[in-house]
C-alpha positions, 0 to 999 in steps of 0.5 A: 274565734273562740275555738281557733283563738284565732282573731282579725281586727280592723279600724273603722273611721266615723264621721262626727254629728252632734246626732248620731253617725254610722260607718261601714266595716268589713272583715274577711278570710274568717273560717265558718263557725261561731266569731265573737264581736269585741268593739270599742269606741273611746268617750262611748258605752256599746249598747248592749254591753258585752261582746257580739255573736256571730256566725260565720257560713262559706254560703252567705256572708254574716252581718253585725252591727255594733252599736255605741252611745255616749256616756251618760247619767240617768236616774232610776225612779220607781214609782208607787200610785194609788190602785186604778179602778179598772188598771191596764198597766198601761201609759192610761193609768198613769198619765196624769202624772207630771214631774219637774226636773231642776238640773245642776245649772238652775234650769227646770223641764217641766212634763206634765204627762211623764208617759210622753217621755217613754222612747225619748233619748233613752227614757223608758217607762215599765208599767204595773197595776199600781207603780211605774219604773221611770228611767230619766233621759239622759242627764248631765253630773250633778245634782238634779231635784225631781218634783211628782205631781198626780193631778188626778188625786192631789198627791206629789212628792220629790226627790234630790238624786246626785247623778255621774256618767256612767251611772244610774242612781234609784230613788222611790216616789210614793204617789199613793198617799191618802189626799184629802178635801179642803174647802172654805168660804171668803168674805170681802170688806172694804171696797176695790177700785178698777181703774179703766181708760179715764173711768173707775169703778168701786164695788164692795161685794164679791159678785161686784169683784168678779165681775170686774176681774179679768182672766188668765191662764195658768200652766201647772203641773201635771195639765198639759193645756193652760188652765184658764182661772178669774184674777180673783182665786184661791191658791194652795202653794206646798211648802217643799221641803227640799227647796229654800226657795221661797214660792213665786207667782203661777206661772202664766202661760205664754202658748197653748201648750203646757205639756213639755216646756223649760225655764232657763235658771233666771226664770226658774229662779223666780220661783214659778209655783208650778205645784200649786193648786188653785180653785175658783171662788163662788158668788157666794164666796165658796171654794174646794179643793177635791184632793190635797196631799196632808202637809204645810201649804201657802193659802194665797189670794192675789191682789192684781185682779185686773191683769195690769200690774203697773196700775196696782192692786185692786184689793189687799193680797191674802197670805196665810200658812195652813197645815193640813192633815184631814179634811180642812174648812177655812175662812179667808177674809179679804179687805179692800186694803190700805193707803200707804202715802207721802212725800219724797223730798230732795236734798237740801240745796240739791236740783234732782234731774234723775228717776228715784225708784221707790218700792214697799218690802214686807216683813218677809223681803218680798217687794209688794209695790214698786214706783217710779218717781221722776224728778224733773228739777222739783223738791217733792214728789208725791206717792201713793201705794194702794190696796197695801194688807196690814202688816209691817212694811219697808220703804226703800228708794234707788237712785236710778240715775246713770250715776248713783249719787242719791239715797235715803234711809229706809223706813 
C-alpha cells in the first residue's frame, strides 16, 4: 500500500506445461484504496514490465491477473518499401513480401507471406504507407541471418543480427530500390536425347526440346503456392553476400503449400536457391524477367530436363555469371553437349567384387554426373557421361565396398 507502506504477500504454486500455466491467488485483509502489484517469476519477464495497480473497495472484491513469459531473443526490423498505388497501411500493401530466417543451428523457416506472422508467438507487424515494424518470434541466442524477398517488384535484401535473451537488436531492410527489366533470347545447337521405357527421341530444335520436357514445382520466396515451371527454363540465382555457400538447385516442393515451411540444417545445407528467380523460355527462344534488383547474379539452365536424373542430362547445363545494373538483354546459347567415355580397369592380378562409384567435378568442386559401376569379378567396365558442358572436369572414383581397399588417381 503505497500510502500505509503497509505490504502482504503470498506464494503461488503453478504447474509446469511446455505451453502455457495458470494458478490462482488470493490476498486479504487488504485496507480500500489503491494497492501496488509487485510479482516475480525466476527464468521469466512479467508482461507488462513494471508494477500492477489495483484498487481495493470494502463493496466488491478486486481482480489482478499477472501475466509472465518466458525470456526471450527477438529482433527488431523496419522495413522500408516502394510507395503502394493506392496504400492502406495495411496487412494488403505488404503481403507479397517473404523472409527466410537461418537460425544458429543451420536450420531455415521460410514464410513467403511475412503478415501471416503478425500475432504468432509474439511477432507483431506495425504497418505505414510505405514501411512496416516487423518484430521476430521469439528466438533462440545467437546468430540469425534474415533474407527479404518482394515478389511483386523483385527487390530483396538481408541481414545478420546477433540475438541474446532479453534483448531485442534493430536492423533496417531497404525493399525500395529501383528493380529493372532483364530479358533475353536462347538458342540451341547440337541435339538432345529422351530416353523413354525401351524407346529415344533425338530433337535438335527448342520447340522439339520443350515438347519432350517435363514439368515441376518450384517453392520460392515470397510464393505461397508452388510455382509450376517446364524443365527447360531460365534461373537468376543472387550472389548474397552474407552467405559462402555456393547456391544449390530450386528447391521442389513436396506439397501444395509453399507459405510456412522449414528445412532442417542438412537440407539447408545443400543450399536451396530459394531467392531465385526464374522464367519460362518461349518457342521462339524468349525469356523476361519484370523486375530484378541491380547486383551479381548466377544466370542457369538445367540440363535435367526430363525429371529423372539417374538417366542423365539431356543437354549440356548453362551457367554464367551477369551483373546487372540497368535494363539487361542477354544471349544464352545451349548445345546438346558432350561425351565424356572410357574404361575402368581393375588392378593387375586383382578379382573386383565390389560397386566403384565414379563421379565427374567441375572446375568449381561441384559433382556434374555421378555413376555406379558394378564389378562382378571382371577386369573392365565401360562408362559414358553424357550431355557434359565444355570446361575442365575431374574424374574421381570410390571404393564402395564395405571395406575401402581400392582406389584411383584422379583424372
Amino acid at each position: 500500500n503505497p500510502a500505509t507502506f503497509a505490504r502482504v504477500g503470498t506464494v503461488v504454486s503453478m504447474t509446469t506445461s511446455p505451453l502455457s500455466t495458470v494458478a490462482t491467488f488470493s490476498i486479504s485483509g487488504l485496507d480500500p484504496g489503491e494497492h501496488l502489484i509487485h510479482a516475480s517469476l525466476v527464468g521469466f519477464r512479467k508482461d507488462p514490465a513494471g508494477v500492477a495497480r489495483v484498487t481495493v473497495s470494502s463493496a466488491v472484491s478486486a481482480r489482478a491477473d499477472v501475466i509472465f513469459r518466458t525470456l526471450e531473443a527477438r529482433a527488431l526490423f523496419s522495413v522500408v518499401t516502394a510507395t503502394p498505388a493506392s496504400p492502406c497501411a495495411c496487412a494488403a500493401d505488404f503481403n507479397s513480401i517473404g523472409i527466410a530466417m537461418t537460425a544458429p543451428d543451420g536450420s531455415l523457416r521460410v514464410i513467403s507471406d511475412i503478415t501471416t506472422l503478425d500475432g504468432s508467438d509474439g511477432a507483431s507487424l506495425t504497418y505505414f504507407n510505405s514501411s512496416f515494424s516487423f518484430l521476430t518470434p521469439s528466438l533462440p541466442s545467437g546468430f540469425h541471418r534474415f533474407a527479404f524477398l518482394d515478389s511483386a517488384t523483385g527487390a530483396r535484401d538481408e541481414a545478420v543480427v546477433g540475438v541474446t535473451l532479453g534483448s531485442t537488436p534493430t536492423a533496417t531492410i531497404g525493399l525500395n530500390a529501383s528493380t529493372v527489366p532483364v530479358s533475353g533470347s536462347v538458342s540451341f545447337s547440337g541435339a538432345a536425347r529422351f530416353l523413354g521405357d525401351g524407346f529415344s527421341v533425338t530433337v535438335s530444335s527448342l520447340p522439339g526440346i520443350l515438347s519432350q520436357s517435363s514439368t515441376t514445382a518450384y517453392c520460392f520466396l515470397g510464393t505461397t503456392t508452388p510455382v509450376t515451371l517446364d524443365s527447360l527454363h531460365v534461373e537468376l540465382i543472387p550472389i548474397e553476400r552474407l552467405t559462402t555457400a555456393d547456391p544449390g538447385d530450386l528447391l521442389i516442393s513436396t506439397s501444395a503449400n509453399c507459405a510456412d515451411f522449414v528445412l532442417s540444417a542438412s537440407s539447408a545445407a545443400a543450399g536451396p536457391a530459394l531467392s531465385a528467380q526464374a522464367a519460362s523460355i518461349a518457342a521462339d527462344g524468349s525469356f523476361s524477367f519484370a523486375g530484378v534488383s541491380p547486383g551479381v547474379y548466377r544466370l542457369r539452365v538445367p540440363g535435367e530436363l526430363d525429371g529423372i536424373a539417374a538417366n542423365g542430362s539431356e543437354i549440356a547445363p548453362f551457367e554464367t555469371l551477369v551483373r546487372i545494373a540497368t535494363g539487361a538483354v542477354v544471349s544464352v546459347r545451349l548445345r546438346g553437349g558432350s561425351r565424356v567415355a572410357g574404361i575402368l580397369r581393375a588392378p593387375q592380378g586383382v578379382a573386383v567384387d565390389r560397386s566403384i562409384g565414379l563421379s565427374l567435378r567441375d572446375s568449381n568442386g561441384k559433382n556434374i554426373a555421378e555413376s555406379v559401376l558394378v564389378f562382378n569379378q571382371e577386369k573392365t567396365r565401360a562408362f559414358a557421361f553424357d550431355a557434359v558442358a565444355d570446361g575442365e572436369y575431374t574424374l574421381l572414383t570410390t571404393d564402395l565396398g564395405t571395406r575401402q581397399t581400392l582406389t584411383a588417381k584422379p583424372i
